[in-house]
N, C-alpha and C positions, 0 to 999 in steps of 0.2 A: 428227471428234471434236466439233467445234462443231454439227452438224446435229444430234449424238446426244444434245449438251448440250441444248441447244435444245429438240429431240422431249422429252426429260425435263422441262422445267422448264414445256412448255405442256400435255404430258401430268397434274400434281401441278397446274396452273392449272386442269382441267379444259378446255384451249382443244384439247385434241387427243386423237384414240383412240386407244387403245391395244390392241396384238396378245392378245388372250387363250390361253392355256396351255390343253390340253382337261383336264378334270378327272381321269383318271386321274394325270396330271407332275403337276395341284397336289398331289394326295396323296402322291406321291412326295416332294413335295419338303415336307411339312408333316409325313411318316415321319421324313424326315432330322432335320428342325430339332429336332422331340422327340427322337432317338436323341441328338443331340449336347448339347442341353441337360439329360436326365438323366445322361450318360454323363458329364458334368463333375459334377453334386451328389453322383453316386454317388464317384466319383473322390474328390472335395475330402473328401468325410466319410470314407473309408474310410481316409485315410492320418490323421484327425482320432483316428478309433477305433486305429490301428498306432502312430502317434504321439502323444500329444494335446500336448506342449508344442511351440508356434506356432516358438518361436527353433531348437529344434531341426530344424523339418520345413522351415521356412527357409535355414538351413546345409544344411540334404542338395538342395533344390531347386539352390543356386548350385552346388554341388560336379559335381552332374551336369548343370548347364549349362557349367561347365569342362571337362565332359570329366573329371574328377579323381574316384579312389577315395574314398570315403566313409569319415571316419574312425573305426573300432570304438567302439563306445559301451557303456557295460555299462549294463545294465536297471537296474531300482529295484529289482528283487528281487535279483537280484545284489551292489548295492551295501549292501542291509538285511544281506544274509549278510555279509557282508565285514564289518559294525559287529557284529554280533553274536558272530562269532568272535573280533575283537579286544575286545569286554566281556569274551570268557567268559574269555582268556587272560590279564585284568587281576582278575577275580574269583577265577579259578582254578576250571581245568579240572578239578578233581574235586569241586566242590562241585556240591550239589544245582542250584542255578542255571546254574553254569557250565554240568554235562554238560547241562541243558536250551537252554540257547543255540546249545550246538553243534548238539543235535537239530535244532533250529529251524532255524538257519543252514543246516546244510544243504539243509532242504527248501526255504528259499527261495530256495538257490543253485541247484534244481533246478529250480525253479518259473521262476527268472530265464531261464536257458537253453534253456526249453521255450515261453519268450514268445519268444525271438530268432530260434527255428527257425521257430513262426508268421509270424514278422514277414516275413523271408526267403521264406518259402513264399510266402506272399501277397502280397509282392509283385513276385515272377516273374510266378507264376502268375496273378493276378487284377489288380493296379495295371501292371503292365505292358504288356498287352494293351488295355486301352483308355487308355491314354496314347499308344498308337503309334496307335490310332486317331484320335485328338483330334489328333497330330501328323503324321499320316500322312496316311489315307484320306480325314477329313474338310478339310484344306487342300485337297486337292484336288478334292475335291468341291464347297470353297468358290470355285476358283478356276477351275473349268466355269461353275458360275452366274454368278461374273461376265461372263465371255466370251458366254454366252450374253445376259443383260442388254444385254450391248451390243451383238448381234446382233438383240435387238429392236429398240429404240431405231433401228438404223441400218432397219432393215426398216420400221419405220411412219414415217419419215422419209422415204424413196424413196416408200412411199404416198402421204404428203402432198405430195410432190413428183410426184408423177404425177395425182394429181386437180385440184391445182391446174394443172396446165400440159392436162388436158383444159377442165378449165371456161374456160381461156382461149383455145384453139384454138375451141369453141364459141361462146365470144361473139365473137372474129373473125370465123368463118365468118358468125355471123350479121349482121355488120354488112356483111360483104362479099357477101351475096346482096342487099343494098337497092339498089334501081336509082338511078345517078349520075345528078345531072343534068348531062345534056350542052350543055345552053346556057351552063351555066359557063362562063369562058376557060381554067378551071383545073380540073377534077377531081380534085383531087388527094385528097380522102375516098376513094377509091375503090381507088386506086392504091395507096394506104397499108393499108387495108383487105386489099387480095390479098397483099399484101409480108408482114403479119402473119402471116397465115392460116398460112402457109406455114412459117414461124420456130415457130410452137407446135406445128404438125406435127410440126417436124423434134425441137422438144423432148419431145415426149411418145414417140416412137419411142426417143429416150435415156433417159425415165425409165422405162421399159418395161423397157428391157434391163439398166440398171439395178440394178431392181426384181428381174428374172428373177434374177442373182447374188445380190443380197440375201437374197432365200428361198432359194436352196442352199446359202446359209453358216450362215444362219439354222436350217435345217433339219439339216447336219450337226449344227452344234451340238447342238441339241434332240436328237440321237439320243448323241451324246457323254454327256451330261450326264445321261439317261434311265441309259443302261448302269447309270454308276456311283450314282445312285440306286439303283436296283434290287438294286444290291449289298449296300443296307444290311441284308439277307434274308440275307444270308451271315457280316454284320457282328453279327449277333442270335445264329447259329448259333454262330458263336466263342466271343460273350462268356455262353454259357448253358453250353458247356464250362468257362468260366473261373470262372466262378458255383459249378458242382459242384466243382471244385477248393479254390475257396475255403472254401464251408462241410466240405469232409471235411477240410482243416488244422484250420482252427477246432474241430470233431470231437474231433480228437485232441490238439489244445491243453489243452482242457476235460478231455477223459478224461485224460491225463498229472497234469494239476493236481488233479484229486477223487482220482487213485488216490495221487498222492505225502499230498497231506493225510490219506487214509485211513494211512497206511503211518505218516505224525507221529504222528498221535491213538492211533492203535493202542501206539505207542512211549510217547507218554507217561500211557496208560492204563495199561497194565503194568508200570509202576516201582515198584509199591505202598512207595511212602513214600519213594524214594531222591530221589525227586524234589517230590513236595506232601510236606510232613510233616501227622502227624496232627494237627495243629491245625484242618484245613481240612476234618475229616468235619462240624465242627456247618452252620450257617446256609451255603450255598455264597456269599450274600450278605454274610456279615460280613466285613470289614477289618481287623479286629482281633484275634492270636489271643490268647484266653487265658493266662494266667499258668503261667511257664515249670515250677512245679513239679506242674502238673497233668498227671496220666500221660495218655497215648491212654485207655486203658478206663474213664477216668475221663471224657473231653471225652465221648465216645460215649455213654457210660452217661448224661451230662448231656442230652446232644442225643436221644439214643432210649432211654426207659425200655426196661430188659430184662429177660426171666424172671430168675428167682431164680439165684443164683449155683450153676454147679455147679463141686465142687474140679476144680481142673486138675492133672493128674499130671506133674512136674516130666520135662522132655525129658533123654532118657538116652542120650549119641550110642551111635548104632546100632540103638537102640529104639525103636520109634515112638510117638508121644504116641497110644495108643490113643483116647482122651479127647476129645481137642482133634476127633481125624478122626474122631468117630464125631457127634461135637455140629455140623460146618463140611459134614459131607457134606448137600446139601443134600435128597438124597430121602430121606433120614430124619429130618429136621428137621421139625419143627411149630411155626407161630406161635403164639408168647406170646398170654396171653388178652388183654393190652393190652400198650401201646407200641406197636403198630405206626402206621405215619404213611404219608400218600400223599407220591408225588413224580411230579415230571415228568421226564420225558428230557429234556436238553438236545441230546445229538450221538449220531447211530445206532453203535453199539457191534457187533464181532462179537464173540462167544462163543467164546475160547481153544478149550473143552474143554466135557466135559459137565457138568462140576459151575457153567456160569456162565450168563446169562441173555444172551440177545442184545436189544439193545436196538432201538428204533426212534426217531429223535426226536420229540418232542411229545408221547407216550406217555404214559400215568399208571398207574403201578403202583404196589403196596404194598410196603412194606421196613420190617424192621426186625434191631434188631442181635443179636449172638449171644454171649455172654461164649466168651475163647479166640480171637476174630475179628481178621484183619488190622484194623486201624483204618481203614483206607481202603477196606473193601470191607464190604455191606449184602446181606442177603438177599431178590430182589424176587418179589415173586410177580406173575405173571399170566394169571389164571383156574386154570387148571391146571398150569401150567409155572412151575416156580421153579428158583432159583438165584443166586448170586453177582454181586453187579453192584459196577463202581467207583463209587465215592461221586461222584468228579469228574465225572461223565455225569450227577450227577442234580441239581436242585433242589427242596429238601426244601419239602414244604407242611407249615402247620399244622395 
């Protein structure tokens, strides 16, 4: 341990060489260290995007270093259903508002449950897999390299130790081929001289032998260490399965959540008036509705100039308002020579039936209103196709 320390500390002085790695193992091991330093950014964000509040993704870290179940947590969208259903049971559940609460409440009761099953999903299938990596494969891949580190260290340490103890059996030798003089009383350079010679021999045969152990430790290692490198080839193959798992949850996270929101919008497109009242056909922009003893046909008639009045034949149960359905069908309809007004689509709309227009959003079509008309619904043209559209999908231009 202190030769190893040692070999380190004059290897980083530059006083000593060092064993080089051939360049296939540094790539191996420059693969590793990028697999492990993205596989943590990707890790840290992913449960950032599953989770984003920090206290809570800190509670579930300690719970699963206890060993201990994680305790249920309901979503945000869960929790907004849960306030909305008890508004709607304080305003009361048959009011316009109320029955829209619940509507809502529940889609985002659905919506909430549909994040959980993601959350779940993903994190079996994609956070769990490279955290067992990060815990797993890579300690011990961290803990080869070390071994081997000091399998270098001890290897260019026995080198140093075996060059050194040749350069010194050489300059013995050499001093011990110089001829004594023998009129001395005392020789004794000489004598000393052969005695040396002979001691750096016998050391450089040990650091020899040494040496020889050294590199087969050194060299198993290097093959240990290589293996599970190379592994990381298998480690890529997993986590690209995990990858496909993760975005087809996410997939149908998405698809579950636009189809429930279609299934809302649809619900509160169709209430005609149980839910908006007609106050809300003028400006889709105003805040304010007009004064309460203003009728619907009247707010409309303010907001879209309309053809001339035709009478309406008073509804006879059982009779059909001949009248009303012959002026509202819309492939018999003609626009007025004025009043009509552009609009944009706000949210793509489907089409009940044939008498109604399907919408797209961003859109601009033409609408205008039709005496005998729901007050909440406009007749829109576009190009050749017309019909029926909710007032509440459109913002009215000037």
């Amino acid at each position: 341990m202190a030769a190893s320390f040692l070999q380190f500390t004059e290897e980083k002085l530059g006083q000593a060489e060092k064993t080089e790695l051939d360049a296939h193992f540094e790539n191996l091991l420059a693969r590793a260290d990028c697999t492990k330093n993205w596989t943590e950014k990707i890790l840290r964000q992913t449960e950032v995007l599953l989770q984003p509040n920090p206290s809570a993704r800190v509670e579930e870290f300690l719970y699963e270093k206890l060993d201990r179940k994680v305790p249920s947590r309901v979503t945000n969208g869960e929790l907004l259903a849960q306030y909305m259903t008890e508004a709607a049971n304080d305003f009361g559940p048959g009011t316009p508002y109320g029955k829209t609460l619940i509507k809502v409440g529940e889609t985002q009761r659905r919506l909430g449950a549909a994040e959980r099953d993601f959350i779940h999903s993903a994190s079996i299938n994609f956070l769990t897999p490279l955290r067992n990596f990060l815990e797993g494969d890579w300690r011990t891949i961290s803990k080869e390299r070390r071994i081997l580190q000091n399998r270098r260290l001890d290897l260019d340490a026995c080198k140093a130790r075996l060059k050194k103890a040749k350069a010194a059996e050489a300059k013995a030798a050499c001093e011990g081929d110089a001829v004594p003089d023998f009129q001395e009383t005392r020789p004794r350079n000489y004598v000393l001289s052969a005695s040396a010679s002979a001691l750096w021999s016998d050391e450089v045969e040990k650091a020899e032998h040494e040496l020889r152990l050294t590199q087969t430790e050194f060299d198993r290692q290097a093959e240990v260490t290589r293996l599970l490198l190379e592994g990381i080839s298998s480690t890529h193959v997993n986590h690209l399965r995990c990858l496909h798992e993760f975005v087809e949850s996410q997939t149908n996270y998405y698809a579950q959540c636009y189809q429930y929101m279609l299934d809302l919008q649809k619900q509160l497109g169709s209430s005609k008036g149980e839910i908006f009242s007609g106050t809300f056909v003028g400006n889709a922009e105003s805040t304010s509705p007009p004064p309460a003893a203003t009728s619907p046909p009247a707010v409309a008639a303010a907001t879209l100039p309309a053809v001339p009045t035709i009478p309406v034949v008073p509804t006879i149960v059982g009779v059909p308002n001949t009248v009303a359905e012959s002026v509202l069908n819309p492939n018999e309809v003609k626009p007025p020579a004025s009043g009509t007004r552009k609009a944009r689509v706000l949210y793509d709309y489907e089409a009940a039936d044939s008498t109604e227009l399907a919408l797209l959003a961003d859109e601009m079509i033409t609408v205008y209103s039709l005496p005998g008309m729901d007050p909440d619904w406009l007749i829109g043209e576009r190009g050749n196709q017309k019909g029926k559209v909710p007032v509440t999908y459109l913002e009215l231009l000037s």
